[in-house]
C-alpha positions in Angstrom: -6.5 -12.6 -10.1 -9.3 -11.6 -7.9 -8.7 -9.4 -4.5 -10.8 -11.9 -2.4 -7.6 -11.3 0.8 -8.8 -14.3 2.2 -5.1 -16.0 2.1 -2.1 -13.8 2.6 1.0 -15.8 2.9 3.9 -13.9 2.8 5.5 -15.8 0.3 2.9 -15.2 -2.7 1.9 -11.7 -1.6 5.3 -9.8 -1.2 6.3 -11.3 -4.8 3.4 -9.4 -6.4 4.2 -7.3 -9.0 2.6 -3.6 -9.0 1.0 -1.8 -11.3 -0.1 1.5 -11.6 -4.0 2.0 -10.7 -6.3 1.9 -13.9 -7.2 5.2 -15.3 -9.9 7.2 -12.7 -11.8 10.4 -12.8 -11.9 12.6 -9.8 -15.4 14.0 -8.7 -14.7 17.4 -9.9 -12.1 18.4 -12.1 -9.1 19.7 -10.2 -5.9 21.5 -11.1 -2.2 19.9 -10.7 -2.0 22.3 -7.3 -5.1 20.8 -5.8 -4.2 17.3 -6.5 -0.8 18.1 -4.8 -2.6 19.7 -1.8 -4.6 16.5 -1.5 -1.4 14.3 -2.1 0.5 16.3 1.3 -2.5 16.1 3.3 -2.6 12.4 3.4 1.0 11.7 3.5 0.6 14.4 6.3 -2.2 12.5 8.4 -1.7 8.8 7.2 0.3 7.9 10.2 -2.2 9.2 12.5 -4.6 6.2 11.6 -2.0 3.0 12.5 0.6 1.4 11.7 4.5 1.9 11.4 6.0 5.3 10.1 8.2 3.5 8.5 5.9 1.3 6.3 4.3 4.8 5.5 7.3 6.1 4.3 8.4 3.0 2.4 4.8 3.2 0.8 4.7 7.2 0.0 8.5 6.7 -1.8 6.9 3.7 -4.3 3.4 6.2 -5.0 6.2 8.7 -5.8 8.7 6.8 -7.9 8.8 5.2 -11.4 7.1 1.5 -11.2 10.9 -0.4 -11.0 11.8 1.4 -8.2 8.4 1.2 -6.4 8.6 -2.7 -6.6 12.4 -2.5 -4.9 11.2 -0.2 -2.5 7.9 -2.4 -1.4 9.9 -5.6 -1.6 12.8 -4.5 0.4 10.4 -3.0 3.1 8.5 -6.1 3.8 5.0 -4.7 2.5 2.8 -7.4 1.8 0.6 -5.7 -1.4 -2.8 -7.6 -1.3 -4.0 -5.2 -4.6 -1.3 -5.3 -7.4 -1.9 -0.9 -7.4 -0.7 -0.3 -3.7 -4.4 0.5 -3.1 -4.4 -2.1 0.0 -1.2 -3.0 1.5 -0.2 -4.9 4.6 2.9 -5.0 6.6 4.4 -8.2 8.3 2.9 -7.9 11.5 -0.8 -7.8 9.9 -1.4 -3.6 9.9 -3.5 -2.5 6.9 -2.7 0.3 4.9 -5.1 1.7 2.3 -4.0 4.5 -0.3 -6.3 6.7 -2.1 -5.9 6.2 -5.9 -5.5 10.3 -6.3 -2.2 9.7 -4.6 -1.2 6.8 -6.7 -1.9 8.3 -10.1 -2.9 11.5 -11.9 -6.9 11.6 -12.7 -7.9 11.7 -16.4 -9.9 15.3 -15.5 -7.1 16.6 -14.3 -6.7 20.1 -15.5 -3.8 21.4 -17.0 -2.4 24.9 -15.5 -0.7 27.1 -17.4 
């Protein structure tokens, strides 16, 4: 299950199931606040770099919902997910969309607030 992209047929790719990213550390350890700062800043200026809002939209509802609903919401929006943790997407008329992990999952060096 390699992530060569050199075939995407729509048929294979928009039937893959997601996953969650694997576990990653951020650079720094950074509070809950921070990594919600960073989450809104990219939702904030994804759009700016291509493709359709609405694919952004689609894809910012699946980083934000439990793995079931993700799937539905990626399926029913035509994204074509060429890396099983929404890392790389496509949508049907070829735009790329890459996602940061840090808005996909929690780091482990997350720190905790109290």
């Amino acid at each position: 299950m390699g992530c060569s992209g050199s075939k995407r047929t729509r048929g294979d790719e928009a039937a893959k199931k997601i996953r969650k990213p694997k576990p990653w550390k951020h650079s720094e350890p950074i509070t809950r606040t921070q990594l919600m700062q960073m989450r809104d800043e990219f939702w904030d200026t994804a759009p700016h770099y291509g493709g359709q809002k609405e694919i952004w939209d689609a894809l910012r509802a699946a980083a934000e919902a439990e793995l079931i609903l993700a799937q539905a919401i990626i399926d029913s929006a035509g994204v074509i997910v060429q890396n099983d943790d929404l890392t790389i997407c496509y949508d049907e008329r070829g735009a790329k969309y890459e996602l940061p992990k840090y808005v996909l999952s929690d780091p482990i060096n997350l720190i905790h607030e109290n």
